[in-house]
C-alpha positions in Angstrom: 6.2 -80.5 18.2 5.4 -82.7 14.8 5.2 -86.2 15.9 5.7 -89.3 13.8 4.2 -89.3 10.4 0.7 -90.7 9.9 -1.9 -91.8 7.3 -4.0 -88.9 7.4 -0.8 -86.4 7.9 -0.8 -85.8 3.5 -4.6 -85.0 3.7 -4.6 -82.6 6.0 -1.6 -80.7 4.5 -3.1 -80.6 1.0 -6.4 -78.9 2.8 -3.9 -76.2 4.3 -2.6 -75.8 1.0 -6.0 -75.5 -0.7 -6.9 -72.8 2.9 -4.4 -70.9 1.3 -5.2 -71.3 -2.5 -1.6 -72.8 -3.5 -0.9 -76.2 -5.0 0.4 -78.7 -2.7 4.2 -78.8 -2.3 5.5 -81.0 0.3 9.5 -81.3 2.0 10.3 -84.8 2.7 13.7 -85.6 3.8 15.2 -88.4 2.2 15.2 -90.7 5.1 11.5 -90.7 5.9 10.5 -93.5 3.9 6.9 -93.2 4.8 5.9 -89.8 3.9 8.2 -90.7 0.5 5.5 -93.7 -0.4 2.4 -91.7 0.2 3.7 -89.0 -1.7 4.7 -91.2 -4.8 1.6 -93.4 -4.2 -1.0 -89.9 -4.2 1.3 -89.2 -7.5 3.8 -86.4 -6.3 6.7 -86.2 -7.9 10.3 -85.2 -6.5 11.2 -82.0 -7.3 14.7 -79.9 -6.3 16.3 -82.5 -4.7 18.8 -80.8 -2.0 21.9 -81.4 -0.1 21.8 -80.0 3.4 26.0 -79.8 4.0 27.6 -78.6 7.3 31.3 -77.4 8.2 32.6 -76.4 11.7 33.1 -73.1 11.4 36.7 -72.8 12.3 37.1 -74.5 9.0 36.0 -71.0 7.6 37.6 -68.9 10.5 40.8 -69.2 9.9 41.6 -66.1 7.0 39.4 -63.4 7.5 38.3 -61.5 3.9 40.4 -58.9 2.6 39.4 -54.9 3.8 36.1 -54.0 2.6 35.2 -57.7 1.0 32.4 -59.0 3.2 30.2 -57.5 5.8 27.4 -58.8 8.1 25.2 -56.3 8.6 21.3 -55.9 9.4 18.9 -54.8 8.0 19.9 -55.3 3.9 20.6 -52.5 1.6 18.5 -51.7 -1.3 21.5 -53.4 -3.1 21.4 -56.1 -1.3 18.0 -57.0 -2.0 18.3 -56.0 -6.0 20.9 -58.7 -5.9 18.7 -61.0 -4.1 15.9 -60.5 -6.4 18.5 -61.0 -9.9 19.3 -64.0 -8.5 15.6 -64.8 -8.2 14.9 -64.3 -4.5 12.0 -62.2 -4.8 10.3 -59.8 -2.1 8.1 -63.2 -0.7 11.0 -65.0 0.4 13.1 -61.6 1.4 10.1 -61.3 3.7 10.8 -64.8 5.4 14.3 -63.7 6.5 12.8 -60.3 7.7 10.8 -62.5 10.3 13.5 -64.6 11.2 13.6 -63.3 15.4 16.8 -64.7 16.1 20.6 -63.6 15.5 20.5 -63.1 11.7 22.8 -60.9 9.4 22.9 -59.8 5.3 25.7 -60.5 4.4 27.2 -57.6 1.2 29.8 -58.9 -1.4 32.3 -56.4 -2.8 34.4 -57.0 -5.3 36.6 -53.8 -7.6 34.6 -51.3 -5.1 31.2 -52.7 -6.8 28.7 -54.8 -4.7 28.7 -57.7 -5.7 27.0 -60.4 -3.9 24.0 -60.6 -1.0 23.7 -63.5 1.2 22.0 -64.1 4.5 23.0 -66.3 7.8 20.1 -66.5 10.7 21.9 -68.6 14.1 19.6 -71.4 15.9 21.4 -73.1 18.7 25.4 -73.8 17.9 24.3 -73.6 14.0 24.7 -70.9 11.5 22.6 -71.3 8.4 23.1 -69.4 5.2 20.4 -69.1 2.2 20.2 -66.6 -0.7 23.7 -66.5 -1.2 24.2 -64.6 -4.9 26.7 -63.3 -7.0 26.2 -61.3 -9.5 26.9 -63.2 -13.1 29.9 -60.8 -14.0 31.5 -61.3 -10.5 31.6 -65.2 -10.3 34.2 -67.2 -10.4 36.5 -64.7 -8.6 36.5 -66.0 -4.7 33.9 -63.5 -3.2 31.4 -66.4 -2.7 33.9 -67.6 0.1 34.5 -64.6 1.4 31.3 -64.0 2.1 31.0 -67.8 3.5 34.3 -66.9 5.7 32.5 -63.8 7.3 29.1 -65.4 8.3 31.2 -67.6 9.9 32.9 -64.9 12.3 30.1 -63.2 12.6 28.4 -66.3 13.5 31.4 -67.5 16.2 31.4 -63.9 17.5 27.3 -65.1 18.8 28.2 -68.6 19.6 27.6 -70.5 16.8 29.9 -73.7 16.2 29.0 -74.8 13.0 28.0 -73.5 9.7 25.3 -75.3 7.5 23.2 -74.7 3.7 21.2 -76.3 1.5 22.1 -76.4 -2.1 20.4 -78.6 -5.0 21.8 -81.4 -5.9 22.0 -80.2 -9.1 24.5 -77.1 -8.7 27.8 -79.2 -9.4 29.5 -75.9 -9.2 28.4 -74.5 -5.7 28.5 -78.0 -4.2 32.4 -78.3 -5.5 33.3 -75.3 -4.1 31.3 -75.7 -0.6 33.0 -79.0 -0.8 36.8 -77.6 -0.9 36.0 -75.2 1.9 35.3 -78.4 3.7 31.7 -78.8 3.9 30.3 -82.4 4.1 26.6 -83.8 3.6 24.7 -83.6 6.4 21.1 -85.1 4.9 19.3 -84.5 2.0 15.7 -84.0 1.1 13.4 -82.9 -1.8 10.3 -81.2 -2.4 7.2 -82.9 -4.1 4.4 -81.4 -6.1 1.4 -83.1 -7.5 
């Protein structure tokens, strides 16, 4: 596992980072005040700072989505992944959730027989994550964001999972309202820092 942090720990990821010909970008939750100060003190600076929020998911279990609304399915559509990439999830991180080994799922928006969103949910232990949750511009607004929350979350209970969980930037007022009246609450918070 990753121990404590340590002085040498920064040094050693910026020469992975240069291994692989990318600029250093470094997670730090919010907490770990050490790996904060030798990130400001090398000159990083914070960038996407992000809410990790949590809900039990029979919060989100109790209304399942109208008929032909939401679906969990595996592996995506074409559709699903021409939503993912409009919404800027390109083919590099599409590939991350391909690897995922565990329970995982795509989850397919529909809204006035259209699809309309693309999401995915991956299960580790009781927790079901979801990332790359996008609705289409001319679709928002309209509830299908929930419903596809809602049917992660019995698909996820359905393989054991007892909570729900995502990260969203701090800076999305709008998705962090509406995760926040489906009863989502903060769980932690980190940010990312470049140099």
């Amino acid at each position: 596992g990753i121990g404590p942090w340590t002085a040498g720990d920064l040094a050693a990821a910026e020469a992975q980072h240069a291994a692989w010909r990318q600029p250093p970008l470094v997670r730090a939750w919010d907490d770990e005040a050490g790996p904060k100060a030798d990130l400001r003190t090398q000159g990083y600076v914070i960038e996407n700072p992000t809410l990790v929020m949590e809900a039990p998911l029979a919060l989100l279990t109790n209304r399942r989505p109208p008929p032909v609304t939401a679906f969990a399915i595996w592996p995506p559509l074409a559709i699903q992944r021409r939503i993912w990439e409009a919404g800027s999830i390109p083919p590099a991180r599409q590939a991350v959730m391909d690897r995922v080994t565990g329970p995982k799922a795509a989850l397919l928006g529909r809204l006035r027989d259209r699809a309309a969103g693309a999401g995915f949910v991956a299960i580790h232990g009781p927790v079901a994550m979801i990332h790359a949750l996008e609705v289409l511009p001319a679709f928002r607004r309209q509830g299908l964001a929930g419903w596809m929350m809602r049917q992660a979350a019995f698909w996820a209970g359905d393989l054991g999972a007892t909570r729900i969980a995502l990260a969203v930037s701090q800076g999305n007022a709008a998705a962090r309202a509406t995760y926040a009246a489906m009863g989502f609450t903060v769980a932690g918070s980190y940010a990312y820092y470049r140099r």
